[in-house]
MARKOL-661303 format. One line per 4 residues: number of its first residue (from 1); their letters; for each residue x, y, z of C-alpha. Coordinates in steps of 0.02 Angstrom, whole numbers, m for minus. Layout:
BEGIN
NUM = A = X:Y:Z; ...
END
This chain:
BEGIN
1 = XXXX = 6320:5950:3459; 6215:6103:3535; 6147:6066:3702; 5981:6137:3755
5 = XXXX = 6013:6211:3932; 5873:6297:4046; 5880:6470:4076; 5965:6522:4252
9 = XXXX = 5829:6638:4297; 5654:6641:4272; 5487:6567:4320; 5487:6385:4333
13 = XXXX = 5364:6269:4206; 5189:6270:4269; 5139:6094:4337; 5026:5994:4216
17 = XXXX = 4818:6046:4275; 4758:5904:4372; 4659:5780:4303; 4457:5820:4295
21 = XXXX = 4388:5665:4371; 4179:5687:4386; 4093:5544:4481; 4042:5398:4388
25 = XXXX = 4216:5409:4277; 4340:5298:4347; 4471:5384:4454; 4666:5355:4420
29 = XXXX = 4713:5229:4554; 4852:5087:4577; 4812:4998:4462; 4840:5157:4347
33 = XXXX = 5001:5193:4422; 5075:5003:4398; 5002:5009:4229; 5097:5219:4208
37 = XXXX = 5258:5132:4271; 5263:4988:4143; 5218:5131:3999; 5358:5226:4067
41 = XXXX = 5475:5094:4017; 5424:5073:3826; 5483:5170:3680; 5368:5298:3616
45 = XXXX = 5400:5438:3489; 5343:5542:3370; 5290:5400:3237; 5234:5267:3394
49 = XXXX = 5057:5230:3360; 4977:5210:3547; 4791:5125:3580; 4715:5135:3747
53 = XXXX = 4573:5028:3802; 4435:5088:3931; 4522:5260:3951; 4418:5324:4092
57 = XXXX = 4491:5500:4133; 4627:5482:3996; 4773:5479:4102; 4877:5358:4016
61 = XXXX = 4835:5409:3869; 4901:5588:3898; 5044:5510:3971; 5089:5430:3800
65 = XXXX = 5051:5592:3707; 5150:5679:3817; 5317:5606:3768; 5259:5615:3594
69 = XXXX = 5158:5467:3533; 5014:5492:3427; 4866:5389:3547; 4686:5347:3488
73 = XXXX = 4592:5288:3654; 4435:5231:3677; 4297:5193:3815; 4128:5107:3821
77 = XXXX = 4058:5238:3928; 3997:5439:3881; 4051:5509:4024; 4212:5439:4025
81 = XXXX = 4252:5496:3831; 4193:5676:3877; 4292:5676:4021; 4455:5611:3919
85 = XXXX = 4422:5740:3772; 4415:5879:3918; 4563:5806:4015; 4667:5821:3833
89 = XXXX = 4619:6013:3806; 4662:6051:3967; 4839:6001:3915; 4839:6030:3756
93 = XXXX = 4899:5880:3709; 4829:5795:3551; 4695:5647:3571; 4584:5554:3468
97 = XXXX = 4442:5490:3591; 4328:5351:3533; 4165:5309:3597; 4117:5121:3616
101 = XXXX = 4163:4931:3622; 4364:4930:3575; 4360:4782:3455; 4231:4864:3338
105 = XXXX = 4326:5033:3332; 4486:4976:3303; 4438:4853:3171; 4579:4871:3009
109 = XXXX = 4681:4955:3129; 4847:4915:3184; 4974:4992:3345; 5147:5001:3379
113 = XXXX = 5080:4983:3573; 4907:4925:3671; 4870:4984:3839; 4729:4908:3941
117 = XXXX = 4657:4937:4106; 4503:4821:4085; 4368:4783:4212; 4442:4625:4321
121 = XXXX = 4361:4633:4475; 4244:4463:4513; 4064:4516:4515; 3918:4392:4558
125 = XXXX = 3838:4447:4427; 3844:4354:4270; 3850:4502:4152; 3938:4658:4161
129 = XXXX = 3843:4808:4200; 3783:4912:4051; 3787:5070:4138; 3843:5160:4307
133 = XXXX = 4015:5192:4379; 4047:4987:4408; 4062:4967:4235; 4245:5006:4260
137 = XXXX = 4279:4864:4370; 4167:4728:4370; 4191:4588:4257; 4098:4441:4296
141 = XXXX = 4098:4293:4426; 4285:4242:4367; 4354:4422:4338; 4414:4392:4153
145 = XXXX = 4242:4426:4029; 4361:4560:3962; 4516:4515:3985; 4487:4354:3888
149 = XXXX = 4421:4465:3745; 4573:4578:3722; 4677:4440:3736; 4608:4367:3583
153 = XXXX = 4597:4536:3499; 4784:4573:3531; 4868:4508:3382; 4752:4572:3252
157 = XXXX = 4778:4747:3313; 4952:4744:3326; 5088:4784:3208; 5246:4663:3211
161 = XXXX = 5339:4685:3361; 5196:4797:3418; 5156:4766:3625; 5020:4738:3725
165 = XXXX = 5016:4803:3925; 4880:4739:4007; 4864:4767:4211; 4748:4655:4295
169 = XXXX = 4706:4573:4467; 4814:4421:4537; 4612:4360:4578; 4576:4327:4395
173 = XXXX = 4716:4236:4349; 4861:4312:4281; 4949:4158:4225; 4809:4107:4129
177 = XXXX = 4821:4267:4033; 4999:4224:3978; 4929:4054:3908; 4797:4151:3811
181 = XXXX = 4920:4260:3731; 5053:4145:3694; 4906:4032:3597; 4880:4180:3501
185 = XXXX = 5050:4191:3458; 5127:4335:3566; 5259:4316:3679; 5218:4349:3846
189 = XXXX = 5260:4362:4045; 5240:4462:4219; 5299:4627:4204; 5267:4719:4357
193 = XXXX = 5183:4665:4521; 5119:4776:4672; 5012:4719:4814; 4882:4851:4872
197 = XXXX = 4735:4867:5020; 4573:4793:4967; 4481:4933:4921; 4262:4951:4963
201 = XXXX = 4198:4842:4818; 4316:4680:4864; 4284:4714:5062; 4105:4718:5016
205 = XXXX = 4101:4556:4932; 4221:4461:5050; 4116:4322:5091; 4065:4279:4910
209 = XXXX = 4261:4286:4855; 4299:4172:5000; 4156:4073:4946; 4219:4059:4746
213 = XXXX = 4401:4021:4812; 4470:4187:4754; 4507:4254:4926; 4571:4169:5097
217 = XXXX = 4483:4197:5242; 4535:4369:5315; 4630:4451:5176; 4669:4626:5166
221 = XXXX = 4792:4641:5020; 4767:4614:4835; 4922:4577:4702; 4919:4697:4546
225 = XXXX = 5000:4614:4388; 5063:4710:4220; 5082:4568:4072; 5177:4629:3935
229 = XXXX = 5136:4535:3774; 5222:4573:3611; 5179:4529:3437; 5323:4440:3331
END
């Protein structure tokens, strides 16, 4: 069988350009990377259809087209589409960017694989914002307004023995999420789990998340959860 070996001499493959990342688009944080590292251990290739929901820079997405997938993704916000469609010409990598709400654009359409990085945080407002950089993250007073949507979009949008990875906030629930998708018909459990710093939006709600139950008094540290759901 020929091997493919890299030349002895020579300069070394550029580095990847760094993500552009404008305010008001949501930054790649841990919740990115926990979500990256559960990607990292699925199966894509060159006939893998990949859908990514609330793509903010487009850094999962590329990640998926990188090793070959062929990845629609989509985002409720302008700036963040823009900034995904520049992101993917930057590395020329191929990317179909969608603007708007993910169950409307994706309706008749089916994936080998789902990726979601909704808003979770707990807001106390009862809506969730409609424009502005916090449209990312906040999701309500229990966390879940969209998490409880996607998991009862799942399984129309995926193909059989298509998967779901969905990373979320141990604040909103996570086993309730399972139940959800195993009503729906997907098998479904914890993945991954990291515990990172409160960041400024929880610190600056601690006494309402005390308040609600969500948070004991005096925390610092906040449990990240991948689910992994997969269609039969």
């Amino acid at each position: 069988m020929a091997q493919h070996i890299a030349p002895a001499v020579g300069r070394p493959p550029a580095p990847p350009p760094r993500l552009f990342t404008p305010p008001g688009v949501y930054r790649p944080q841990a919740d990115t990377r926990l979500l990256a590292a559960a990607l990292d251990r699925e199966y894509l290739g060159p006939g893998t259809t990949v859908m990514e929901v609330g793509t903010g820079t487009g850094a999962l997405a590329l990640r998926a087209a990188g090793r070959g997938a062929n990845v629609t993704a989509v985002d409720v916000s302008w700036p963040a589409v823009l900034t995904a469609y520049a992101n993917a010409l930057r590395r020329r990598l191929p990317l179909r960017v969608l603007h708007g709400d993910f169950a409307a654009r994706t309706r008749g359409r089916r994936f080998d694989l789902v990726l979601a990085n909704p808003p979770y945080v707990p807001s106390p407002e009862p809506r969730p914002p409609v424009r502005g950089a916090a449209r990312a993250w906040d999701a309500g007073p229990s966390g879940r307004l969209v998490i409880d949507r996607i998991c009862a979009w799942a399984p129309a949008v995926l193909r059989p023995g298509g998967v779901l990875l969905i990373v979320q906030s141990g604040m909103c629930g996570p086993r309730a999420t399972v139940r959800l998708l195993e009503r729906a018909g997907l098998s479904a459990g914890i993945l991954l789990r990291a515990a990172v710093p409160w960041g400024p939006v929880l610190r600056s709600r601690r006494a309402w998340l005390e308040s609600r139950g969500l948070a004991d008094a005096g925390e610092e540290w906040e449990e990240l959860v991948v689910i992994r759901a997969r269609h039969p």
